[in-house]
N, CA, C and O atoms as a GROMACS GRO file, in nm:
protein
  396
    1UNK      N    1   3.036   0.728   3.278
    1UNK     CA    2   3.148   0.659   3.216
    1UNK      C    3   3.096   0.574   3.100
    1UNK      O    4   3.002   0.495   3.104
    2UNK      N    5   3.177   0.605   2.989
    2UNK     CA    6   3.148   0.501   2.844
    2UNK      C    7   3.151   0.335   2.919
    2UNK      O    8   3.222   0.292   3.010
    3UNK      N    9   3.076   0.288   2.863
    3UNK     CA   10   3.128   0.154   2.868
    3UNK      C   11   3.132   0.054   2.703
    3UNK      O   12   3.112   0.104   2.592
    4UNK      N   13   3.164  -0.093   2.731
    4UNK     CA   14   3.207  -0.195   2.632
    4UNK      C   15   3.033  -0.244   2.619
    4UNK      O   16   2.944  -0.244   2.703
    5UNK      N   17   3.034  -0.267   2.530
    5UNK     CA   18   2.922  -0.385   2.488
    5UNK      C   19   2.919  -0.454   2.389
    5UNK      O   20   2.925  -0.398   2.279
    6UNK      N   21   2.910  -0.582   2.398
    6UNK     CA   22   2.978  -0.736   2.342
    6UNK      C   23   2.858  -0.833   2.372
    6UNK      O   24   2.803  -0.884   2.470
    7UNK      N   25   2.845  -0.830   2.225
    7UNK     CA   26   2.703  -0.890   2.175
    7UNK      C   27   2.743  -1.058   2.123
    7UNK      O   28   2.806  -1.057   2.018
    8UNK      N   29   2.719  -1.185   2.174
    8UNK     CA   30   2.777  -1.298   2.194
    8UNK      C   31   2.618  -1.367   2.142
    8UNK      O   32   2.501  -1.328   2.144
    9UNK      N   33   2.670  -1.457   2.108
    9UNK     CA   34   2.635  -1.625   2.162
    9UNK      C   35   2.643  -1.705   2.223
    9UNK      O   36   2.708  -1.640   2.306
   10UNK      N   37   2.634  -1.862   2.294
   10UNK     CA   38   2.655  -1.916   2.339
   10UNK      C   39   2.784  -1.990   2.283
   10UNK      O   40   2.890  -1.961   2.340
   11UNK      N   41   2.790  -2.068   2.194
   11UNK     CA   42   2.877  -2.138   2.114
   11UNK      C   43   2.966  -2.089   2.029
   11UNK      O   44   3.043  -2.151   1.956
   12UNK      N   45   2.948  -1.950   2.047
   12UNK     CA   46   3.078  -1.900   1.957
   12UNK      C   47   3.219  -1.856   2.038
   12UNK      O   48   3.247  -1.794   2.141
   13UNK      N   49   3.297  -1.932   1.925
   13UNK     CA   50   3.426  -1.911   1.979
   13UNK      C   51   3.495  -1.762   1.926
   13UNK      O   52   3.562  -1.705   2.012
   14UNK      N   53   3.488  -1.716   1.834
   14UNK     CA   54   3.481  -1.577   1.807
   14UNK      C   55   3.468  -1.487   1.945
   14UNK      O   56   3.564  -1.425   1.991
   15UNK      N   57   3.330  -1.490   2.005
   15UNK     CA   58   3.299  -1.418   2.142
   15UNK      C   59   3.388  -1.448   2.274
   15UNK      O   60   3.385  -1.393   2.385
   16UNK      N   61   3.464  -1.550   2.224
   16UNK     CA   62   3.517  -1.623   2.371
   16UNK      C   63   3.673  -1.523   2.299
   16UNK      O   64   3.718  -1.423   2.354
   17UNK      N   65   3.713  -1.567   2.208
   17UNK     CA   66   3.794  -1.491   2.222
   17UNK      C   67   3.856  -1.349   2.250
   17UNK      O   68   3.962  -1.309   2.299
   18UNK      N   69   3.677  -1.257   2.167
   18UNK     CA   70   3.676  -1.110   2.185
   18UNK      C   71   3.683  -1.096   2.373
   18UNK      O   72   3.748  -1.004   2.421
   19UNK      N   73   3.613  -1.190   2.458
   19UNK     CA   74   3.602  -1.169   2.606
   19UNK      C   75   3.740  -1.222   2.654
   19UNK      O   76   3.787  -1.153   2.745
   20UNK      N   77   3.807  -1.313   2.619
   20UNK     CA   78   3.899  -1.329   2.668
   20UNK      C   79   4.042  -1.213   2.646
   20UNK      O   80   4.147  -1.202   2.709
   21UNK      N   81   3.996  -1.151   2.546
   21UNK     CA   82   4.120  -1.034   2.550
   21UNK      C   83   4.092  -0.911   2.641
   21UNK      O   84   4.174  -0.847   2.706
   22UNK      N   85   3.951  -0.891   2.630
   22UNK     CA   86   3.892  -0.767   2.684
   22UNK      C   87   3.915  -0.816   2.895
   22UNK      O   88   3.915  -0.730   2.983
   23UNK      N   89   3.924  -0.907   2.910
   23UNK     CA   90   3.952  -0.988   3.014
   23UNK      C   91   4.119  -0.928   3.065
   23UNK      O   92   4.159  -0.885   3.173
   24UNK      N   93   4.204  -0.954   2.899
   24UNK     CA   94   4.345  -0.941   2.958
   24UNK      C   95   4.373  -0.831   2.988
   24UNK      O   96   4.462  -0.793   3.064
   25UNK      N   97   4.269  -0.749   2.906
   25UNK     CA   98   4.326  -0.583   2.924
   25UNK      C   99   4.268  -0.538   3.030
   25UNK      O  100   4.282  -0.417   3.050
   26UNK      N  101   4.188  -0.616   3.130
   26UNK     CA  102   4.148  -0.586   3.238
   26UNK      C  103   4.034  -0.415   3.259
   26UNK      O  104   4.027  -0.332   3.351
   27UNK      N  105   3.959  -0.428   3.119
   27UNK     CA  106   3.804  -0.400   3.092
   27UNK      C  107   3.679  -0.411   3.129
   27UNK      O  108   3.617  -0.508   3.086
   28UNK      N  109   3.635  -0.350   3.186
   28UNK     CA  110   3.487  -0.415   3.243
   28UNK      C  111   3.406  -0.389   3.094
   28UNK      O  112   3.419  -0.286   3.028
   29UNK      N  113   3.325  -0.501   3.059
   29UNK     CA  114   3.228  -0.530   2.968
   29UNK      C  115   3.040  -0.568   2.983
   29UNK      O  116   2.987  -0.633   3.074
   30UNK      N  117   3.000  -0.531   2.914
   30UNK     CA  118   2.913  -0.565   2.900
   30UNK      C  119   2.869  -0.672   2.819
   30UNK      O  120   2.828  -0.632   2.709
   31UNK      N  121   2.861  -0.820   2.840
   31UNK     CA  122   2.787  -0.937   2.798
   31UNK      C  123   2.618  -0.897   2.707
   31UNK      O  124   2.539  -0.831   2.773
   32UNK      N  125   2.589  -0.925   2.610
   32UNK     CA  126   2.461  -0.925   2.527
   32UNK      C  127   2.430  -1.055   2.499
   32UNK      O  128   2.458  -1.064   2.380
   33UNK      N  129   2.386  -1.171   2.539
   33UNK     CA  130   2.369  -1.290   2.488
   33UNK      C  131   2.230  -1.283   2.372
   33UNK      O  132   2.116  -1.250   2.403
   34UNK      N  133   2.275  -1.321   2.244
   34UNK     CA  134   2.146  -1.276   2.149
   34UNK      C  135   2.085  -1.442   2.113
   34UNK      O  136   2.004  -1.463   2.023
   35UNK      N  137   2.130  -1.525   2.183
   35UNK     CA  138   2.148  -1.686   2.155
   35UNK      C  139   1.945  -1.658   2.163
   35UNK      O  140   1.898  -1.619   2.269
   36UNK      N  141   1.876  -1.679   2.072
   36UNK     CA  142   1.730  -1.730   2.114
   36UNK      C  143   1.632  -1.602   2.165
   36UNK      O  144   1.519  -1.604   2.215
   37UNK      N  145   1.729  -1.483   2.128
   37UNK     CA  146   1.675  -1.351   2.144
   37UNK      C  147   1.626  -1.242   2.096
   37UNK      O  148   1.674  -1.134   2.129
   38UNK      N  149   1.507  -1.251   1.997
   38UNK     CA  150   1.496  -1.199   1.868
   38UNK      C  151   1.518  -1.080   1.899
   38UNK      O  152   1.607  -1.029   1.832
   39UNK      N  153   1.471  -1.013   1.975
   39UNK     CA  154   1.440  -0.840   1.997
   39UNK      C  155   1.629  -0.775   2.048
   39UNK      O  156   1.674  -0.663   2.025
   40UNK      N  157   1.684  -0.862   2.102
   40UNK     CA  158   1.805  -0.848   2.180
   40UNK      C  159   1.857  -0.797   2.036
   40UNK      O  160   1.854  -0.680   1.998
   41UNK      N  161   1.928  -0.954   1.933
   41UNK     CA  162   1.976  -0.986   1.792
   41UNK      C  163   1.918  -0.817   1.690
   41UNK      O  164   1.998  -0.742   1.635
   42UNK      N  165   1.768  -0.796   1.690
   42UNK     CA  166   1.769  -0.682   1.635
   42UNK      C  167   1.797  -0.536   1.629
   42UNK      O  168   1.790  -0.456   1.536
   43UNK      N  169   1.845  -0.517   1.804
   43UNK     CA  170   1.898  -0.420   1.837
   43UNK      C  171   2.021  -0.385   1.806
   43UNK      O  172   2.084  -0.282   1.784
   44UNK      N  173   2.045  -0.559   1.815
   44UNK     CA  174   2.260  -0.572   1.783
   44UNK      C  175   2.271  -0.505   1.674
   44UNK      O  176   2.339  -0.403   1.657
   45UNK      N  177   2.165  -0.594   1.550
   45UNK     CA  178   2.174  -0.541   1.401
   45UNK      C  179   2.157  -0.396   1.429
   45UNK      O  180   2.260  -0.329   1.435
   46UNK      N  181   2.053  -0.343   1.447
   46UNK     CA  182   2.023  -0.230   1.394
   46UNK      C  183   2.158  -0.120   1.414
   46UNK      O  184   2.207  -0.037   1.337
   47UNK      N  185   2.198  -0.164   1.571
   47UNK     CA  186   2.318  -0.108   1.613
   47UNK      C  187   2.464  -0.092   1.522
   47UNK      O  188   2.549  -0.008   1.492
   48UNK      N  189   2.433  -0.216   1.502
   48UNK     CA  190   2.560  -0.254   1.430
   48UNK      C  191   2.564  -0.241   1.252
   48UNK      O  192   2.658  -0.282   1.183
   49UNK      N  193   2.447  -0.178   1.204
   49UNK     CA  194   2.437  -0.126   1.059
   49UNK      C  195   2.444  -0.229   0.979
   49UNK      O  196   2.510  -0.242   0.875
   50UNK      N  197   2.344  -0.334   1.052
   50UNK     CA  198   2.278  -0.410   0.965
   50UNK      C  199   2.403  -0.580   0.992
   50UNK      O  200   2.375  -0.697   0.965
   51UNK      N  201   2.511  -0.534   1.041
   51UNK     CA  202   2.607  -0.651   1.067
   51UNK      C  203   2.510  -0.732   1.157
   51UNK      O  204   2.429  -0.684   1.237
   52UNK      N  205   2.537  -0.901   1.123
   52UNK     CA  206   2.445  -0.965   1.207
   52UNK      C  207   2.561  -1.082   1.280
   52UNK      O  208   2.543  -1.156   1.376
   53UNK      N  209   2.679  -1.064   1.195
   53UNK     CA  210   2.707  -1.244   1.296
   53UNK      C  211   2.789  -1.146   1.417
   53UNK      O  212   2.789  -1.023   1.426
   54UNK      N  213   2.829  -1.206   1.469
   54UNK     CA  214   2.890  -1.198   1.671
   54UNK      C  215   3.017  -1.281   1.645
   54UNK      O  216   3.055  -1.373   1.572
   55UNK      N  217   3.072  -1.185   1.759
   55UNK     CA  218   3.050  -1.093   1.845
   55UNK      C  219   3.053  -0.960   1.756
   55UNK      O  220   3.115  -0.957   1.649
   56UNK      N  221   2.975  -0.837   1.811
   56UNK     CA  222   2.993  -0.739   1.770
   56UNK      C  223   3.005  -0.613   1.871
   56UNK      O  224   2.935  -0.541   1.941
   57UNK      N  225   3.109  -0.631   1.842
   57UNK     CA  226   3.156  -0.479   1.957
   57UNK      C  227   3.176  -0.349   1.933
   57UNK      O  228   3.219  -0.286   1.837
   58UNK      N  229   3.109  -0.305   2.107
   58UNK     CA  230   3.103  -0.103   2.110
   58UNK      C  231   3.184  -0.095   2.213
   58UNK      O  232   3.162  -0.144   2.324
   59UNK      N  233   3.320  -0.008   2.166
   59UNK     CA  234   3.341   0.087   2.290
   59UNK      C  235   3.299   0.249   2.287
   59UNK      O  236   3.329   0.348   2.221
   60UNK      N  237   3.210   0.213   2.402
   60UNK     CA  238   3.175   0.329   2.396
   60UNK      C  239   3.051   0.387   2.300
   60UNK      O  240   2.931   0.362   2.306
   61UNK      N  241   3.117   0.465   2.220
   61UNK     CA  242   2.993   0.517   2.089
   61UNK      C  243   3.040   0.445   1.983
   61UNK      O  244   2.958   0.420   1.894
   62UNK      N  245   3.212   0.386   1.962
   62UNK     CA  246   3.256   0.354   1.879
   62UNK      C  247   3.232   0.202   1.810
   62UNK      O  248   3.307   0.124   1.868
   63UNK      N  249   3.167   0.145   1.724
   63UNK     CA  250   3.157   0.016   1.701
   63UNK      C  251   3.255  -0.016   1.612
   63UNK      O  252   3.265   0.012   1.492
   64UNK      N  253   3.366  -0.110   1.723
   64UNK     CA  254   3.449  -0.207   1.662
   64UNK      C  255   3.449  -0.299   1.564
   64UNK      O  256   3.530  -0.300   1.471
   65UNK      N  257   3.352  -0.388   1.584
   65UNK     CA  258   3.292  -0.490   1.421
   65UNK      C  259   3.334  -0.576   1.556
   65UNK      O  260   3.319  -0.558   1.677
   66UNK      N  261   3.399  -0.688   1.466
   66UNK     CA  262   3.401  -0.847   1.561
   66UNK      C  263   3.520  -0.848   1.629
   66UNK      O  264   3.591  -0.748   1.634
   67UNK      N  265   3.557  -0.971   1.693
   67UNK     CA  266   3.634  -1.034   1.716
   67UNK      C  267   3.783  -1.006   1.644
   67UNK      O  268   3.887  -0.992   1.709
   68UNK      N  269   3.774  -1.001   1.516
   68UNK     CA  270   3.876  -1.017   1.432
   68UNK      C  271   3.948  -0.802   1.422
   68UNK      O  272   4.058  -0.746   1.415
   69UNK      N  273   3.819  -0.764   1.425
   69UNK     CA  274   3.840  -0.593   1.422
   69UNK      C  275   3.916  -0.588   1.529
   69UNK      O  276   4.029  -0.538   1.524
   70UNK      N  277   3.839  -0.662   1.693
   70UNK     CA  278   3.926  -0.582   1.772
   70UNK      C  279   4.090  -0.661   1.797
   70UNK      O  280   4.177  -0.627   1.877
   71UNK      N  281   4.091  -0.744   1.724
   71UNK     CA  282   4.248  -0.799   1.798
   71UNK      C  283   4.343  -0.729   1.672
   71UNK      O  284   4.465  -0.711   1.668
   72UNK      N  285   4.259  -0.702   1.593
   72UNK     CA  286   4.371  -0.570   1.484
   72UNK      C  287   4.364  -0.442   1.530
   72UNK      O  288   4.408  -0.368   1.442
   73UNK      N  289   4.342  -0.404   1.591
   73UNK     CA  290   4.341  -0.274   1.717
   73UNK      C  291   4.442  -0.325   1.800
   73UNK      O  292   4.555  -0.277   1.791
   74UNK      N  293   4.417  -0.413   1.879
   74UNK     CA  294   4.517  -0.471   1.987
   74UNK      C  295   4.650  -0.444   1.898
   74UNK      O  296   4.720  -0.346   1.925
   75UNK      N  297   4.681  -0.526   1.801
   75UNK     CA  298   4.789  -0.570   1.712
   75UNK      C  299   4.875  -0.448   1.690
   75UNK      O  300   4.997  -0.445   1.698
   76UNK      N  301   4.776  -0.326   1.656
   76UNK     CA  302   4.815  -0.225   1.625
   76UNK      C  303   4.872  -0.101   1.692
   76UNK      O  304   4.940  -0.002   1.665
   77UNK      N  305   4.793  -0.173   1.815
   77UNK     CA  306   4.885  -0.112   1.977
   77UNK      C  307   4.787   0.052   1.985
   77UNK      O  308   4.817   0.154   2.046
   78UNK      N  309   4.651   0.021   1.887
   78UNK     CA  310   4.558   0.130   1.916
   78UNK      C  311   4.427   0.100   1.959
   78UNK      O  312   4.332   0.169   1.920
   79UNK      N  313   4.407  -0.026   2.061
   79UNK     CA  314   4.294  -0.072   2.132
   79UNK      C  315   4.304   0.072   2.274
   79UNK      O  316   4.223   0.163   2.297
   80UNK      N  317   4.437   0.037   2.345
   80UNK     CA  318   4.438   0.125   2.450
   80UNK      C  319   4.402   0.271   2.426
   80UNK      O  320   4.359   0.349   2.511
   81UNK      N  321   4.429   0.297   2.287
   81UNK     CA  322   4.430   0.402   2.284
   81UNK      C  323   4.248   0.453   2.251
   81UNK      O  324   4.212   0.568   2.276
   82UNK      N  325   4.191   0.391   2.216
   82UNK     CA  326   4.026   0.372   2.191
   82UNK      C  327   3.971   0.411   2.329
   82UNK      O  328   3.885   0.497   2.347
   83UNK      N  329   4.057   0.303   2.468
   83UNK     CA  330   3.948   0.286   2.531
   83UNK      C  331   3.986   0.457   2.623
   83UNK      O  332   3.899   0.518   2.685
   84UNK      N  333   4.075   0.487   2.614
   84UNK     CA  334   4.135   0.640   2.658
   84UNK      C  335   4.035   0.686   2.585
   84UNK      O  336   3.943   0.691   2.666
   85UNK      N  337   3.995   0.722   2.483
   85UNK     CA  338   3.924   0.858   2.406
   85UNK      C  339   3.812   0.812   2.435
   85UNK      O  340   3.732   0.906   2.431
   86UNK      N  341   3.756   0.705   2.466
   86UNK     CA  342   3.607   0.682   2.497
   86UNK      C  343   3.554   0.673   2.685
   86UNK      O  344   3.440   0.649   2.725
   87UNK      N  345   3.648   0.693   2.750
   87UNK     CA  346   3.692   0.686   2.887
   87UNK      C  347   3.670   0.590   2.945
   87UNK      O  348   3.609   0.581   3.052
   88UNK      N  349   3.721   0.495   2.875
   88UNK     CA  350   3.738   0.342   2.986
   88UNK      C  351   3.826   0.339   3.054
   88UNK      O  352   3.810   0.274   3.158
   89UNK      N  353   3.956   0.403   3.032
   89UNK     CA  354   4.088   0.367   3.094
   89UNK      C  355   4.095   0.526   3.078
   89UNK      O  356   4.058   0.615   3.002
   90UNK      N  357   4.155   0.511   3.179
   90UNK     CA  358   4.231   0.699   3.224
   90UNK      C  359   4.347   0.687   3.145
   90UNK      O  360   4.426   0.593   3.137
   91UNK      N  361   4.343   0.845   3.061
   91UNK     CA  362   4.467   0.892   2.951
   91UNK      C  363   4.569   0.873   3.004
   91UNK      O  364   4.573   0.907   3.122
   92UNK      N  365   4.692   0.812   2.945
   92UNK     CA  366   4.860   0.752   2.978
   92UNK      C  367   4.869   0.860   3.076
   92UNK      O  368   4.856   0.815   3.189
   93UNK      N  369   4.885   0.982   3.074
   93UNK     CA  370   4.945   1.054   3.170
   93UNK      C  371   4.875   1.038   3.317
   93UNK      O  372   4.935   1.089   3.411
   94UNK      N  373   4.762   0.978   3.340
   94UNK     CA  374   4.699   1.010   3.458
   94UNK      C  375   4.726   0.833   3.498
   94UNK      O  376   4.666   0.783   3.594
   95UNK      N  377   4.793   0.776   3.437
   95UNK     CA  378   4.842   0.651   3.516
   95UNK      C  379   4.960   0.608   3.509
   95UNK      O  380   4.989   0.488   3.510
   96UNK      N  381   5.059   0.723   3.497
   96UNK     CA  382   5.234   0.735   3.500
   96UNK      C  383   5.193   0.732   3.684
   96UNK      O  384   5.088   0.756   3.743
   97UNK      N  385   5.326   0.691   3.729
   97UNK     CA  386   5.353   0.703   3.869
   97UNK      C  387   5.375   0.828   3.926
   97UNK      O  388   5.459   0.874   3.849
   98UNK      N  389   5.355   0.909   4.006
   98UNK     CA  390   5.428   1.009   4.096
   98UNK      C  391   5.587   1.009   4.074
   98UNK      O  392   5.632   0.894   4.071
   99UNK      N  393   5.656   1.081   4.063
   99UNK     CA  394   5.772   1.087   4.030
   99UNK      C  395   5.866   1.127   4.180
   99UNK      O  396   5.988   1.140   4.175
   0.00000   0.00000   0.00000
């Protein structure tokens, strides 16, 4: 199974917010704390194509950018639809009810 990974700091409120949505949508994530972590921080970068500030988020294979990327996904009512094609959440039809 794909999973989330959410590359933080301690003191950033940016990260609190990217976790607190990924929270609402009821996501399991992966935490990266890069606070004091050189080798952690260079992986983020390298990952993230050279982007260095946080949070910087992957679902999956897909890298979101920050905080601000993913709540314009949310906004756009195409976050759910991300975490379906990357298999976080089972495709709409396989979580309709029994009829």
């Amino acid at each position: 199974m794909a999973r989330i990974d959410i590359y933080t700091t301690r003191f950033c409120g940016y990260c609190r917010a990217a976790k607190a949505l990924l929270k609402r949508k009821g996501v399991p994530f992966t935490e990266i704390d890069v606070s004091g972590d050189y080798e952690a921080r260079s992986r983020m970068v390298e990952r993230a194509g050279g982007r260095y500030t946080v949070p910087q988020i992957f679902v999956g294979q897909t890298h979101v950018g920050g905080a601000d990327e993913l709540c314009a996904l949310d906004r756009a009512g195409s976050l759910d639809s991300l975490f379906q094609a990357e298999g976080i959440l089972p495709a709409a039809t396989e979580l309709r009810p029994p009829a």
